[in-house]
C-alpha positions in Angstrom: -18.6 -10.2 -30.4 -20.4 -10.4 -26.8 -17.8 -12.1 -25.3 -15.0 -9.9 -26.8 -16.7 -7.1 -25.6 -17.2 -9.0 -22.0 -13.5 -9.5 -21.9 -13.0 -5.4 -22.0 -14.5 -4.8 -19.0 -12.3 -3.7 -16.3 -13.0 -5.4 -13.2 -10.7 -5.8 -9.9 -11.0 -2.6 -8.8 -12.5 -4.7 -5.2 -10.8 -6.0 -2.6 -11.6 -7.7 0.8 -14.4 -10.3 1.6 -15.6 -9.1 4.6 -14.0 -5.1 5.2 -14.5 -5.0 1.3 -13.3 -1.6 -0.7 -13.9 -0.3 -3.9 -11.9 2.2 -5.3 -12.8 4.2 -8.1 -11.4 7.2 -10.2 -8.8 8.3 -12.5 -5.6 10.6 -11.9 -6.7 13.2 -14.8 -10.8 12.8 -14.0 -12.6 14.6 -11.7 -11.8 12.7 -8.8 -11.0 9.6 -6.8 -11.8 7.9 -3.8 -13.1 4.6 -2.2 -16.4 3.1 -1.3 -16.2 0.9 1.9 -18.4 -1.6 3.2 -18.0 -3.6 5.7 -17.1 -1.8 8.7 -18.8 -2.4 11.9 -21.4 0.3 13.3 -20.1 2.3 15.9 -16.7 2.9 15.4 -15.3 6.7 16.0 -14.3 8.6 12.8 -14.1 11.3 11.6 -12.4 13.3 8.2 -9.6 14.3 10.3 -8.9 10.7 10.9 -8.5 9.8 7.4 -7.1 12.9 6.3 -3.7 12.5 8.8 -3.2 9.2 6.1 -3.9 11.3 3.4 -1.5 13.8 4.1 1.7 11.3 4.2 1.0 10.1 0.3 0.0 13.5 -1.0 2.5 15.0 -4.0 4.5 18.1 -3.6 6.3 17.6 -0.1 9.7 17.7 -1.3 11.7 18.0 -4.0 12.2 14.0 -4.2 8.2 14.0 -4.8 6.3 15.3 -8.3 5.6 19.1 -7.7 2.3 18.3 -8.5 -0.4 20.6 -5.9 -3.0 19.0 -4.3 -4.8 18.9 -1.4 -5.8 15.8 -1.4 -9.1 16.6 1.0 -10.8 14.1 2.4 -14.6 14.3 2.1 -17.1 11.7 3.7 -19.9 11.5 2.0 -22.2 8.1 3.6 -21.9 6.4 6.5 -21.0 8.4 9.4 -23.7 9.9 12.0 -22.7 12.1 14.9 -18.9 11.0 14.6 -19.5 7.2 14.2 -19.6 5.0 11.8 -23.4 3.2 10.5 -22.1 -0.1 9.7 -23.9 1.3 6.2 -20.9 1.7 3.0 -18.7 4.7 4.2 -17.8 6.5 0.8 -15.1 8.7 0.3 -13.9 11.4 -2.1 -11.5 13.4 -3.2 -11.2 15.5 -5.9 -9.0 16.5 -8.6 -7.7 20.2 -8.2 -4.6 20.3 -10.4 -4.7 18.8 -13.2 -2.6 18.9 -16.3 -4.0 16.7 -18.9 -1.8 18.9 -22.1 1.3 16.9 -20.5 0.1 14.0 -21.6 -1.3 14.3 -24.7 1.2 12.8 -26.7 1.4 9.8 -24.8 -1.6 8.6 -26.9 0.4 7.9 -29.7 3.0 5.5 -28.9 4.0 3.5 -25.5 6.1 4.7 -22.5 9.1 2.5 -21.1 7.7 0.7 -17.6 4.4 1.6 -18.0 0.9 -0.2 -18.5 0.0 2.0 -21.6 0.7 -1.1 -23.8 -0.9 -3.8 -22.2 -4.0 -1.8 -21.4 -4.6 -1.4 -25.0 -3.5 -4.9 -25.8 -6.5 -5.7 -23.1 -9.3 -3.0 -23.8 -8.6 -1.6 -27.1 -9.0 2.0 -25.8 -7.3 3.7 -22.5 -6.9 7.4 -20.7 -3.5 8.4 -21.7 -4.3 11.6 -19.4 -1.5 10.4 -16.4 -1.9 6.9 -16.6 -5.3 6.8 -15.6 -6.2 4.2 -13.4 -2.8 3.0 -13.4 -1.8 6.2 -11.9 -0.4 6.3 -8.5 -3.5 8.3 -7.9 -5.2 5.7 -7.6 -4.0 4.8 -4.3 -5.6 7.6 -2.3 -8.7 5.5 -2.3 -6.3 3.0 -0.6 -4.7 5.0 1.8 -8.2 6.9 2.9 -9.9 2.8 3.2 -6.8 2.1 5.2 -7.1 5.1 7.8 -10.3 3.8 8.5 -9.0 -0.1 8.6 -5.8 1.2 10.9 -8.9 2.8 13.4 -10.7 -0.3 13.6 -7.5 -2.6 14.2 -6.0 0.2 16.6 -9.5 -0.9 19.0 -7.9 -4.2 19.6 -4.2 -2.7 20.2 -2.7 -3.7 16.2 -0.6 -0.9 15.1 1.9 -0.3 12.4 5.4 0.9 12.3 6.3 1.6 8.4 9.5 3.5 6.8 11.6 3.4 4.0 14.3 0.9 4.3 16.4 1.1 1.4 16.8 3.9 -1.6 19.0 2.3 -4.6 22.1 1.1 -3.0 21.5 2.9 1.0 19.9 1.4 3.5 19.2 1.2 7.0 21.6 0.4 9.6 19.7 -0.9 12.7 22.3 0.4 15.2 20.7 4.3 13.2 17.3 3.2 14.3 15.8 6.0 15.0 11.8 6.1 14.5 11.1 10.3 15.0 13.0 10.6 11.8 10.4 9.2 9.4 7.7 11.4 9.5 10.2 14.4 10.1 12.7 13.5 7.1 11.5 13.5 3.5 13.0 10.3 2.6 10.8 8.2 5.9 14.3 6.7 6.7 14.7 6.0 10.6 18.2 6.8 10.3 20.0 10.2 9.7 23.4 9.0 8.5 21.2 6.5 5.9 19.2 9.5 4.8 21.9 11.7 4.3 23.6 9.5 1.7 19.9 8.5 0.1 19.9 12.1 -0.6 23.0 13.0 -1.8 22.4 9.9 -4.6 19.0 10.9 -5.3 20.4 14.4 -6.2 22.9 12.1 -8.3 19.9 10.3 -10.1 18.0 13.5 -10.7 21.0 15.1 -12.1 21.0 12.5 -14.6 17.0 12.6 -15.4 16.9 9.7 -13.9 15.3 7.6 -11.2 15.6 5.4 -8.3 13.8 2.6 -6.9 13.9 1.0 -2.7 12.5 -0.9 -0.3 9.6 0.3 2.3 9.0 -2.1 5.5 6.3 -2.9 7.5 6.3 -4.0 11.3 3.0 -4.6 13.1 2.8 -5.0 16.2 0.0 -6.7 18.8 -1.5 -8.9 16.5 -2.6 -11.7 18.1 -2.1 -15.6 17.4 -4.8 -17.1 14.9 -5.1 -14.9 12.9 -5.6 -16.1 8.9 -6.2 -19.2 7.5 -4.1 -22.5 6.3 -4.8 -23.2 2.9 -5.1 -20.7 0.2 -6.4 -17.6 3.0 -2.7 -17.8 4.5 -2.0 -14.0 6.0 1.1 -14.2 4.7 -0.5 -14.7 1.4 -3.1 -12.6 1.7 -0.6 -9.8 2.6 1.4 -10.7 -0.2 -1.6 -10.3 -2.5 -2.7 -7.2 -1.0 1.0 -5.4 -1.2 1.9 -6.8 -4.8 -1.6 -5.0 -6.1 0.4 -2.0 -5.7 1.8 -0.3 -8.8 5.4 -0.7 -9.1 6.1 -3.2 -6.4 7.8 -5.6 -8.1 9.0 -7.9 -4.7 7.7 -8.7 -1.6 9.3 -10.7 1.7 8.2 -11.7 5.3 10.3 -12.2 8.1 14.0 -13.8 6.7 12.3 -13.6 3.4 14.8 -14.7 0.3 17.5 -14.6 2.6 15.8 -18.2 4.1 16.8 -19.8 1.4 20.6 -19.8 2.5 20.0 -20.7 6.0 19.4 -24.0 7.6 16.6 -25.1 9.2 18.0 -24.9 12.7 19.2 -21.5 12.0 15.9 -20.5 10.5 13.5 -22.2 13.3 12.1 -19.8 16.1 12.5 -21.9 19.1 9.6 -21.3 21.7 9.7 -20.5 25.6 6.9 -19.6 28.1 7.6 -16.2 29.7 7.2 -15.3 33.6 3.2 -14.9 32.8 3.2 -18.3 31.2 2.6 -16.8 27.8 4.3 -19.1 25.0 7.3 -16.7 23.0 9.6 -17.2 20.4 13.1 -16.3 21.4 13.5 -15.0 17.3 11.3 -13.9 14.8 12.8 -15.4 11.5 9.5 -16.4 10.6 8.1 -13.0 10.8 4.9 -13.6 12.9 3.6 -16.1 10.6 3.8 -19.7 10.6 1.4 -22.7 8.7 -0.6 -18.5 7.4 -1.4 -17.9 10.9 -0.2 -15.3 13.0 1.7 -16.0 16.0 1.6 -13.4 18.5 5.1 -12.1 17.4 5.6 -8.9 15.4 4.6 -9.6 11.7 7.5 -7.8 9.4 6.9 -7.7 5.9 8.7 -5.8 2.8 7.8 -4.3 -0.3 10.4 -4.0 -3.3 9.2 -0.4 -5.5 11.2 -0.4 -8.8 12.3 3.0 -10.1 10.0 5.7 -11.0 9.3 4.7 -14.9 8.7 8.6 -16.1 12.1 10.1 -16.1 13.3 12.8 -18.2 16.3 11.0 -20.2 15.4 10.2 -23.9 14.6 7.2 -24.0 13.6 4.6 -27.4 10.2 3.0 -27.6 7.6 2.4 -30.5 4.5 4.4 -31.5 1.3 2.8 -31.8 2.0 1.6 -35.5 5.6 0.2 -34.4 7.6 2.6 -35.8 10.7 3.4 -33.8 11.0 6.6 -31.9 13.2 8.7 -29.3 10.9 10.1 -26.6 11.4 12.5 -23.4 8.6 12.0 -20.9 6.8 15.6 -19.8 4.7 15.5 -16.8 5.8 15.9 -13.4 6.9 12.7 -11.8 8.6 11.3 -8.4 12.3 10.8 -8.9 11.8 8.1 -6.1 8.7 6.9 -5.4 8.8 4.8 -1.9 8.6 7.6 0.3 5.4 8.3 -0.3 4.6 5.0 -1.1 5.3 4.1 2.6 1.6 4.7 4.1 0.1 2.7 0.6 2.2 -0.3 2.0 0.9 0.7 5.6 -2.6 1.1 4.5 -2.7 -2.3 2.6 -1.4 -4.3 5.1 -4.2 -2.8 7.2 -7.2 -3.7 5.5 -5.9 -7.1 4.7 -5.4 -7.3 8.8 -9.0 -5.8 8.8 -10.7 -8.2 6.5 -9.4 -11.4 7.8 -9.8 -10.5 11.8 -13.6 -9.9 11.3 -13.6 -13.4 9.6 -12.2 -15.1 12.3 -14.7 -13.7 14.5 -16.4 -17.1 13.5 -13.2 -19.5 13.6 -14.3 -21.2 16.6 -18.0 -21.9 18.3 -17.2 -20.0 21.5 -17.0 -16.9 19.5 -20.1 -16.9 18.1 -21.8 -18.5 21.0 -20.1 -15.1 23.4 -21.2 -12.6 20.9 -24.5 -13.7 20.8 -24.9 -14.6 24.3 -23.0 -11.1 25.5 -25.8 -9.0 23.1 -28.5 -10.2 24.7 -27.5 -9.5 28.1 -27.5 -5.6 27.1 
């Protein structure tokens, strides 16, 4: 009886080793938010700060996003003194203002198409019906506020991130589009107009079927230097790929060529290197996508993240109750017809505090580092 009751405890709600978060919270409860620890005394930050991240994931900015109304309001509630941070766990709320937990309360009887309502009673014997609970998309606002604060630190040491939408069912991108002032300004995050316009017009196609689409959000980030991540089983590359794939609905995930690796040969694929004017060693390509052997190396790192469809759509679809009896069912709620917009800053934030985590750990990768740190603190 002790162990089966040890086996329903839901764990892996942490992540990071040393920028560590935990998030906490449930899309119907009072609230959610984040608990991080980790982060290094003395860095600038404010709500504002995390807020701006916020306000890219936040529902009810279109009519491709649920109509549900929140504010999503970032509130700090540990430590930060006089606009910096304590080096002391920064925790972070925000809390629940419109919730409507009648929409869901038949889902307690039988199990939605694409969602974890089955296997989360197949694990704990009991779960909160009321929007998915913590396998609600909510959930990620824990993740996008602990990323605002991981994008800060890494933004001290020149890393940022470039991150859009690169594909919506069949449309995507076309490079010679590029244009990156159309994805905060465009609904759909797609840097190109012509790409954007057709996303939409089949969007309105899939919503005038009550149905849903899926697509692809990309991730370029740029200034990371070489030696960053580890070679065996603390690769960046697989570290990212962990980070990314704990995202609901992501069901694929690529760096660099990716799948498309596979059909190429190995002196297509190879990145030959040159030393620039400055003597810096370059690649002249970047089909490896700034990692090679799970170390960064110097180049831009580009990554990808494959969303399926939006599982709640309004068609009838067939499932079983809890008793297995067969049953037509409409979903009620109010639900994204196309999630990856908004998914676009989770993807962003992720990549950040993976980025986060393993640069302060290789703070110690070599003997000089420690010995300068050390050396340069007593001097002040």
């Amino acid at each position: 009886n002790k162990k089966e009751k040890d086996d329903r405890i839901m764990s892996g709600s942490t992540f990071g080793t040393k920028f560590k978060i935990t998030t906490w919270g449930e899309s119907h409860g009072a609230g959610v938010g984040v608990v991080i620890d980790g982060c290094p005394a003395g860095l600038p930050l404010c709500e504002e700060d995390i807020q701006r991240y916020l306000d890219r994931r936040k529902p009810g900015q279109s009519r491709f996003s649920t109509p549900r109304k929140e504010d999503d309001t970032a509130l700090i509630q540990s430590g930060i003194f006089e606009g910096r941070t304590t080096g002391t766990p920064i925790s972070i709320a925000v809390y629940n203002k419109n919730q409507r937990s009648a929409d869901y309360s038949e889902i307690a009887s039988y199990y939605r198409p694409g969602h974890a309502d089955y296997t989360f009673d197949q694990k704990y014997g009991f779960r909160d019906y009321r929007g998915g609970g913590r396998s609600s998309a909510r959930e990620t606002i824990g993740r996008v506020a602990a990323g605002a604060v991981a994008a800060k630190l890494l933004d001290t040491i020149g890393i940022h991130f470039l991150t859009y939408v690169k594909s919506i069912g069949p449309v995507t991108i076309d490079p010679a589009h590029f244009d990156a002032s159309c994805i905060e300004t465009h609904p759909l995050r797609m840097p190109d107009a012509v790409a954007a316009a057709e996303a939409q017009a089949y969007l309105d196609r899939c919503m005038q079927s009550q149905n849903s689409s899926g697509g692809v959000v990309e991730c370029i980030i740029k200034g990371v230097p070489a030696g960053i991540g580890e070679p065996v089983f603390q690769k960046l590359d697989s570290a990212l790929a962990g980070a990314i794939f704990s995202i609901g609905a992501v069901k694929g995930f690529e760096i660099g060529d990716g799948f498309a690796a596979a059909r190429a040969t190995g002196i297509e694929n190879n990145d030959a290197f040159y030393s620039d004017k400055h003597g810096q060693i370059r690649k002249k390509t970047n089909h490896a996508g700034g990692i090679l052997g799970g170390i960064s190396d110097g180049s831009d790192i580009i990554l990808r993240a494959a969303f399926k469809p939006t599982p709640s759509v309004s068609a009838v679809q067939q499932t079983v109750s809890k008793n297995g009896e067969t049953i037509s069912i409409q979903v009620k709620g109010r639900h994204d017809p196309v999630i990856v917009p908004r998914a676009v800053v989770v993807v962003e934030a992720m990549a950040a505090l993976t980025l986060a985590d393993l640069t302060l750990l290789n703070l110690g990768a070599q003997a000089d580092c420690v010995s300068d740190f050390y050396i340069t603190s007593q001097k002040k």
